[in-house]
C-alpha positions as CSV (number, residue, x, y, z in Angstrom):
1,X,-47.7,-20.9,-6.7
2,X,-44.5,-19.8,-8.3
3,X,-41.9,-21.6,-7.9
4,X,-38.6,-19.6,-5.9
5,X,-36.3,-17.8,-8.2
6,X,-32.4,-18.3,-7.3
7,X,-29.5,-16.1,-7.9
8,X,-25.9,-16.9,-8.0
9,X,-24.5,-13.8,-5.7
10,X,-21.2,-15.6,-5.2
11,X,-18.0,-13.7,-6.8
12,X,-16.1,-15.7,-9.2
13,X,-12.4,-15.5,-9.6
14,X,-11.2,-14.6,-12.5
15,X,-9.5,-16.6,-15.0
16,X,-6.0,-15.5,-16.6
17,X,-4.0,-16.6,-19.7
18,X,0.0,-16.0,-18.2
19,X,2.3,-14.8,-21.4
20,X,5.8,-15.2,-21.7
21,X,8.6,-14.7,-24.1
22,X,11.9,-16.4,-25.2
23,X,15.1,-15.5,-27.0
24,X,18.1,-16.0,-27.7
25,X,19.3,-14.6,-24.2
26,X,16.4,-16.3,-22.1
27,X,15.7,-19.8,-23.4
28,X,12.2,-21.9,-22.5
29,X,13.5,-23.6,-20.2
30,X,14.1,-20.1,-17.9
31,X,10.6,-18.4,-19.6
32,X,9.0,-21.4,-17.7
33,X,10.5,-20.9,-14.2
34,X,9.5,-17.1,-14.4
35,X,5.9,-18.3,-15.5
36,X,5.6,-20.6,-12.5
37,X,6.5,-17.5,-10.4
38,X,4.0,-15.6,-11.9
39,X,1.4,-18.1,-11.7
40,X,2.0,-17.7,-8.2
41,X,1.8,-14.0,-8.2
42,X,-1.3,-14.8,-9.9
43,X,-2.8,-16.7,-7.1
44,X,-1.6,-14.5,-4.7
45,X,-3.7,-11.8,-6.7
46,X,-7.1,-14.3,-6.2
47,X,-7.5,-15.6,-10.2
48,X,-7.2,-19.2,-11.4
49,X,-4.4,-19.9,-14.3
50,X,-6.1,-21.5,-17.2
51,X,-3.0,-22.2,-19.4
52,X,0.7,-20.9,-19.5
53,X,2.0,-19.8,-23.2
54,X,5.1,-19.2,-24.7
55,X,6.4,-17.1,-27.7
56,X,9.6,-17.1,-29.3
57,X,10.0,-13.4,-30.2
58,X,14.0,-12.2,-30.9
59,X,13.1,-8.7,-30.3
60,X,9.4,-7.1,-28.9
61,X,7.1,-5.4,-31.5
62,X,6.5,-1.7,-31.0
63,X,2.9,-2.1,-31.2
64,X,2.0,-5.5,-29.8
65,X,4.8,-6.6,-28.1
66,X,4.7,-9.9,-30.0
67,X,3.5,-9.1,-33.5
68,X,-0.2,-9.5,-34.9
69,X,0.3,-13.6,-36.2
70,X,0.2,-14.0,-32.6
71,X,-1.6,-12.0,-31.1
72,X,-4.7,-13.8,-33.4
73,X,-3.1,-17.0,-32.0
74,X,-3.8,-15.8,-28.7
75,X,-7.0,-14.4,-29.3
76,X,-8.2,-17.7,-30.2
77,X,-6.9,-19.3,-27.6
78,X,-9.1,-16.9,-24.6
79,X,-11.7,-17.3,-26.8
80,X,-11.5,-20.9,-26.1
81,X,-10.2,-21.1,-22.4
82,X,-13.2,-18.2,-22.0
83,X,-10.9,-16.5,-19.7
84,X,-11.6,-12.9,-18.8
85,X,-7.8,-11.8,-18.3
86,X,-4.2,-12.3,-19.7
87,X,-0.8,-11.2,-18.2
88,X,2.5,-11.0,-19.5
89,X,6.2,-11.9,-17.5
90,X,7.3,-8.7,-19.2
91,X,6.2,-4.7,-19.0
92,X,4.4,-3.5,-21.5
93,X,3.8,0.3,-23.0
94,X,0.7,1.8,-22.4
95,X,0.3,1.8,-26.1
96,X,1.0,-2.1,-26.4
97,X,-1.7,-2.2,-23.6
98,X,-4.1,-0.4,-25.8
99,X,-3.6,-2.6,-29.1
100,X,-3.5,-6.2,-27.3
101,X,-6.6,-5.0,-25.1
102,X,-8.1,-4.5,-28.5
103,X,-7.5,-7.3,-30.0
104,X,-7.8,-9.9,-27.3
105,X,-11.4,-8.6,-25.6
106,X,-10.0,-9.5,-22.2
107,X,-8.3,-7.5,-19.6
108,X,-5.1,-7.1,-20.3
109,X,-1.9,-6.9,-17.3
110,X,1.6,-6.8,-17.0
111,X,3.8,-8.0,-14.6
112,X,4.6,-5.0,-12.9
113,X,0.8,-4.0,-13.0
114,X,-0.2,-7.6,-11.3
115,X,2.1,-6.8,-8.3
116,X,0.7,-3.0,-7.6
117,X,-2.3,-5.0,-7.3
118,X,-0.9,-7.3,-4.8
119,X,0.5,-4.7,-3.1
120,X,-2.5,-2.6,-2.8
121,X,-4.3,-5.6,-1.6
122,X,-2.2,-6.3,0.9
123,X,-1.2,-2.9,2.6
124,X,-2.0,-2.4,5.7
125,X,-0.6,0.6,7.5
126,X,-1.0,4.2,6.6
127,X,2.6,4.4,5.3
128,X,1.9,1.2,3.0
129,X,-1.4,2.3,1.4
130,X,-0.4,5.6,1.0
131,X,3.0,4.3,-0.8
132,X,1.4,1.7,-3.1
133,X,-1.5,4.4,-3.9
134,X,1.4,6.8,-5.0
135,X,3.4,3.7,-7.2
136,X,-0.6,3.4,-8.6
137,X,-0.5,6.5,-10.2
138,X,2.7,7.0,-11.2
139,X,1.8,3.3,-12.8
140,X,-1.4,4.6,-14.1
141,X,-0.3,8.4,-15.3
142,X,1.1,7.4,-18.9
143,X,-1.9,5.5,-19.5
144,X,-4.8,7.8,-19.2
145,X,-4.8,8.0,-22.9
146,X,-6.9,4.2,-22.9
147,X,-7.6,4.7,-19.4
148,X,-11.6,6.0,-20.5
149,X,-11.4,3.1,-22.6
150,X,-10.8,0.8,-20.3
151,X,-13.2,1.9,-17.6
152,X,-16.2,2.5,-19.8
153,X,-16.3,-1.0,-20.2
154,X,-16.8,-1.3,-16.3
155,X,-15.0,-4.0,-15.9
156,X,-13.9,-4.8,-12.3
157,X,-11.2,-6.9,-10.4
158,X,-7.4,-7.5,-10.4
159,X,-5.4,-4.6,-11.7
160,X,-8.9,-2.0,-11.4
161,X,-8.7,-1.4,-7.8
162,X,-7.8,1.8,-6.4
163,X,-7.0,4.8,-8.1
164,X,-8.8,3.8,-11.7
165,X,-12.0,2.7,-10.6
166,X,-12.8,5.5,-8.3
167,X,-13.2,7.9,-10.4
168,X,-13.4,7.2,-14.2
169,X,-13.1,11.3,-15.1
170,X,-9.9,11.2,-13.5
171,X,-7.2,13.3,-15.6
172,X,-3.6,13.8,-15.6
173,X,-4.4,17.1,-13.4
174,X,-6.1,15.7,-10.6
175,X,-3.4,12.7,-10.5
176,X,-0.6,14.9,-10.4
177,X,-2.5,16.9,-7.6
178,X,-3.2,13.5,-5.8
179,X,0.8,12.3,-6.5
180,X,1.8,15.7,-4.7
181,X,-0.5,15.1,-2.2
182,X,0.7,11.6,-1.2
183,X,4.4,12.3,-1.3
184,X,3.5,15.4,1.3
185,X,2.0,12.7,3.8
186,X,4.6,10.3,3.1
187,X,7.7,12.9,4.5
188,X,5.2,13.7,7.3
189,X,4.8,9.9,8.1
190,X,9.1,9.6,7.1
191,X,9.8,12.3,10.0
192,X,7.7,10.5,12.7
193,X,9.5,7.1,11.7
194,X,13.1,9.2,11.6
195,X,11.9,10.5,15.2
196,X,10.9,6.6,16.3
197,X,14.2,5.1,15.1
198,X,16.3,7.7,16.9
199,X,14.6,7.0,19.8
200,X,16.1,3.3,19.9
201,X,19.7,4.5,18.7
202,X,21.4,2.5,21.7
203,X,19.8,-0.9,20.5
204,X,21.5,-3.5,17.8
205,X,19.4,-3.4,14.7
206,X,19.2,-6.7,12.9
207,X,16.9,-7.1,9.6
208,X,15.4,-10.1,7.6
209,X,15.8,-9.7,4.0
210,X,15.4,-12.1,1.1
211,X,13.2,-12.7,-2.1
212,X,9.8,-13.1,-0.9
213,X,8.3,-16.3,0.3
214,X,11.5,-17.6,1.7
215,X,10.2,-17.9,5.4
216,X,11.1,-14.6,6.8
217,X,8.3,-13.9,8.8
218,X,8.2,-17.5,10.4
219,X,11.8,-16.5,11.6
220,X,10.7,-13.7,12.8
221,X,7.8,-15.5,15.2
222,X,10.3,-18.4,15.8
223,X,13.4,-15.4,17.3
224,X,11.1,-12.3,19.0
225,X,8.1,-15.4,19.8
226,X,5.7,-13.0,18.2
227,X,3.1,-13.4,15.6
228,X,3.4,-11.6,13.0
229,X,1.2,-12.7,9.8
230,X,3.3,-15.6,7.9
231,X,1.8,-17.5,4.9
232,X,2.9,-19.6,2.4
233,X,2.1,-16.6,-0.2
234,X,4.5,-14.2,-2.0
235,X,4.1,-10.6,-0.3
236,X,2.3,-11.9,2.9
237,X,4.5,-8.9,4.7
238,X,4.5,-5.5,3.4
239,X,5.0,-3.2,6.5
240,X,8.3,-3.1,8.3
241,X,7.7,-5.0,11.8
242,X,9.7,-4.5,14.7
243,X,10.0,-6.6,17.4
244,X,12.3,-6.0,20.6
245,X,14.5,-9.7,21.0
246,X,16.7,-10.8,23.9
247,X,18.7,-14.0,23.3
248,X,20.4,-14.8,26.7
249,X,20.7,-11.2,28.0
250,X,21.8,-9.8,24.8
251,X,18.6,-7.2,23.5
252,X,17.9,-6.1,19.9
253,X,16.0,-5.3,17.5
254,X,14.8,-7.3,15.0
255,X,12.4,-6.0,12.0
256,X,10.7,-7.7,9.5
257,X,10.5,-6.4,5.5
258,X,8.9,-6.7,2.3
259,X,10.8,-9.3,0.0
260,X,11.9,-8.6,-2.6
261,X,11.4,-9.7,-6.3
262,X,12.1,-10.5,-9.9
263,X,11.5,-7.0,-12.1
264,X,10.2,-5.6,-8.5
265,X,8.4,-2.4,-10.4
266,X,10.4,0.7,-10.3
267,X,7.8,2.8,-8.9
268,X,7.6,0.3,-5.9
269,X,11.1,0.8,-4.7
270,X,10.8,4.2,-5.1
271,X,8.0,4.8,-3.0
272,X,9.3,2.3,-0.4
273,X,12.4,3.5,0.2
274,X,11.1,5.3,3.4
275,X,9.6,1.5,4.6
276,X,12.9,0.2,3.3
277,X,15.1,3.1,6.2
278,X,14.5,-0.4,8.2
279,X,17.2,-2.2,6.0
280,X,19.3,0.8,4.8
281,X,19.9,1.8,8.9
282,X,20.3,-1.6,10.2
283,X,23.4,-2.6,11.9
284,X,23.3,-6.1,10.6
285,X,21.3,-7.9,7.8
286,X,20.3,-11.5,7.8
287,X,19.5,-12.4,4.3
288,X,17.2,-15.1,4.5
289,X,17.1,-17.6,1.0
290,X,14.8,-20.9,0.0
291,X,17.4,-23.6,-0.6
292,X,14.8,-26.1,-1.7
293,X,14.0,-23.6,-4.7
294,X,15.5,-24.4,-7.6
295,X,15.9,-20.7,-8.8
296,X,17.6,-19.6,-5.3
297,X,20.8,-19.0,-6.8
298,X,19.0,-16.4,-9.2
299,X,16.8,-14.9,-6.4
300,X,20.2,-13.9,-4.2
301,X,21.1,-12.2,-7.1
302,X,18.2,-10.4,-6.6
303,X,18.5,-9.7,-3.1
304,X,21.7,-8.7,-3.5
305,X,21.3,-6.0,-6.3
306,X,18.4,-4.9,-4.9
307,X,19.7,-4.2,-1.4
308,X,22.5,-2.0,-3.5
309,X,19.7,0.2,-4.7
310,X,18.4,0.8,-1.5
311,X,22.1,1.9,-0.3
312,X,22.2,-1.2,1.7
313,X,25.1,-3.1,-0.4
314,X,27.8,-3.0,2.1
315,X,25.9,-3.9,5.4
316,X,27.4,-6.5,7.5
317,X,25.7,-10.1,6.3
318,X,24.3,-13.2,7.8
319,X,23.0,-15.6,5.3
320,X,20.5,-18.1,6.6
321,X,19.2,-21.4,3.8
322,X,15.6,-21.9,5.0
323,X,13.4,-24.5,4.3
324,X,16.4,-27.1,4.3
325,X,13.7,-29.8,5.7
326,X,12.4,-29.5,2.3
327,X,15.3,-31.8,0.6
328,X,16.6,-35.2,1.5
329,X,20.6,-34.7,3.1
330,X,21.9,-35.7,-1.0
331,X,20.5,-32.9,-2.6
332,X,21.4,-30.6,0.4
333,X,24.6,-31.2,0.5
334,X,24.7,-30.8,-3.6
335,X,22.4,-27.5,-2.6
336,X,24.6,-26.3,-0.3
337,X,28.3,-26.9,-1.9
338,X,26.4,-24.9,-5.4
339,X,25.8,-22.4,-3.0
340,X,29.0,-21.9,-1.5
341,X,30.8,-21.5,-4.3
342,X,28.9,-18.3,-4.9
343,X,27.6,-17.1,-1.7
344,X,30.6,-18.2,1.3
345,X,29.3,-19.9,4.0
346,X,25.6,-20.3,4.8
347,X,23.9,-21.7,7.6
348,X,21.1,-24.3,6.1
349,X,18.4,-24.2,8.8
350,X,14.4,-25.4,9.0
351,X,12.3,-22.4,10.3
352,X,9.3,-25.6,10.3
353,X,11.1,-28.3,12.0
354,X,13.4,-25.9,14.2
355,X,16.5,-27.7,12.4
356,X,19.7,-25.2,13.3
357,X,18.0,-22.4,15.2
358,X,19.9,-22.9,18.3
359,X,22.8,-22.2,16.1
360,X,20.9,-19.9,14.4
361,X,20.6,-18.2,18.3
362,X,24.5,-18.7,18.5
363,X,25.1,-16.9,15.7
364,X,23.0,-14.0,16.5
365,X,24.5,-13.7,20.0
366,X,28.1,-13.2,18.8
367,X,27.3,-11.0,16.0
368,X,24.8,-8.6,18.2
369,X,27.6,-9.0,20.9
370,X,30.4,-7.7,18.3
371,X,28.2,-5.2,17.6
372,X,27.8,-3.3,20.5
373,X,31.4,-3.6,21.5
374,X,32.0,-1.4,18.1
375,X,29.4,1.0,18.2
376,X,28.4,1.4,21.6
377,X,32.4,1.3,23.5
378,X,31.6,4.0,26.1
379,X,27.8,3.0,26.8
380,X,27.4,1.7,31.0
381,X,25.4,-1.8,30.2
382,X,24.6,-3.5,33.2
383,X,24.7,-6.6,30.6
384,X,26.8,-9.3,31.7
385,X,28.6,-10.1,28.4
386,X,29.0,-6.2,28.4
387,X,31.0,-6.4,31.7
388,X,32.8,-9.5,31.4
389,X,33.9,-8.9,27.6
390,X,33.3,-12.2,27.0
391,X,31.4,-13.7,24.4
């Protein structure tokens, strides 16, 4: 008798060369601390990092981005790692796409490319998928030209899903028709959220913002005692979520947003500025930050510049320095007197150990508290601090 036959049927994750470049702006030392964040993107996108490499390059090559001596370099190099994909910290052309792609063999991704991905992963609601699907092809119109190319090969996983893989005959036509399409169900799904927020126009709006992974969600649980999905994982939350919160007889409410990024794709904002109405029509922001990461000072920039594309620049702030259990009290207090002399004040808090959030609570009361006292003068609360005037 025969003996049994056995197939693997298991799917295995890909394997990714990450690609960076230095200069005389951006030395290696800073080409490094981007590549660790995109190792984690890559993670986050479900593929194993073979090996991070680095390329001095003054100026990037029209046609390969970093010039064909290395490009052959790297060729060898994922012919002898054997990985199936490589991505690059930086956006490419659709042409430089073409001409590494075939070259190296190997699926080839930018950075902004990695996070649609992500993104389309990750959505949830009807607003979300519809808005990544639209950042998609907007991402994937200006390179149909290698688009046959690319899919005739068959290849699946990170940076195929969605529009590309579909339908490989799609054109520019039927993406333009399908771009139209999903901007008209995104101002139908805009008006019902315009219609949703007007309906809570007598409440405080307070919203978490801050580069992603910084612990906004786990505030979030911790402050409405909801549970709303937190991970230790860039882009865990895409969708705005709002939660009612009443902190010793003083109501608001409190949403949850997408963090933001380093070179966040352009498309992306674009398409969720309509998610991002949470932030722009809030009455107060709290920014949430990662003090325990070294690059924090860099990702408030961030926040900060990205929050003035959005129109939300001049909102009233309340910075918060999460994940303070995460250094011993020398390197806080370093931390923290680094931080002030760029940011003001912040309160350092623990969303893990519960370090500060009664303060945290404090905080909130008397800001929410201020709040309505401005806006809402001539409302008839039957709130005691409303009454009393006291805070």
């Amino acid at each position: 008798m025969p003996k049994p036959e056995f197939f693997e049927t298991a799917v295995k994750k890909e394997s990714a060369l990450l690609i960076g470049v230095s200069n005389f702006l951006t030395p290696p030392t800073k080409i490094r601390e981007y590549l660790d964040e995109l190792s984690e993107l890559t993670d986050t996108a479900g593929a194993d990092v073979a090996d991070t490499i680095i390329f001095k390059q003054d100026k990037p090559i029209a046609g390969t981005f970093i010039g064909s001596g290395k490009l052959e370099m790297l060729r060898l190099r994922v012919v002898e790692t054997g990985v199936n994909m490589v991505v690059f910290d930086e956006d490419l052309s659709p042409s430089q796409v073409r001409n590494i792609d075939r070259i190296l063999g190997v699926k080839v991704l930018d950075r902004s490319g990695l996070i649609l991905h992500i993104f389309s992963e990750r959505a949830r609601s009807a607003q979300a998928r519809a808005q990544v699907e639209l950042a998609q092809l907007q991402y994937l119109l200006p390179r149909l030209t290698g688009l046959w190319q690319h899919l005739g090969r068959e290849r699946g996983g990170i940076g195929l899903k969605g529009a590309g893989e579909k339908e490989i005959e799609t054109d520019r036509r039927i993406i333009r028709e399908k771009i139209t399409k999903l901007k008209e169900e995104l101002k139908h799904i805009d008006r019902q959220s315009i219609t949703r927020r007007k309906q809570r126009d007598t409440m405080v709006r307070v919203a978490l913002v801050g580069y992603t992974n910084v612990g906004k969600s786990t505030l979030m649980n911790i402050l409405s005692k909801s549970d709303v999905l937190a991970e230790n994982r860039l882009f865990a939350t895409l969708d705005a979520t709002v939660r009612k919160v009443v902190l010793e007889d003083t109501p608001f409410l409190l949403s949850d947003t997408v963090g933001f990024i380093r070179k966040l794709p352009h498309t992306l904002i674009e398409c969720f500025k309509s998610t991002l109405d949470e932030v722009r029509e809030t009455d107060l922001l709290i920014h949430v930050s990662d003090i325990s990461n070294p690059a924090v000072e860099e990702h408030n920039k961030v926040v900060l510049t990205t929050l003035k594309e959005i129109g939300a620049g001049e909102k009233p702030l309340l910075h918060i320095l999460n994940k303070s259990d995460l250094l011993d009290p020398e390197s806080l207090d370093e931390r923290l007197e680094q931080l002030k002399l760029m940011n003001g004040d912040g309160l350092p808090v623990s969303a893990f150990t519960g370090n500060n959030i009664a303060e945290l609570r404090i905080l909130l009361i008397k800001k929410v508290r201020e709040i309505y006292r401005n806006k809402y003068p001539n409302l008839n609360y039957t709130l005691g601090f409303y009454e009393t005037n006291e805070l």
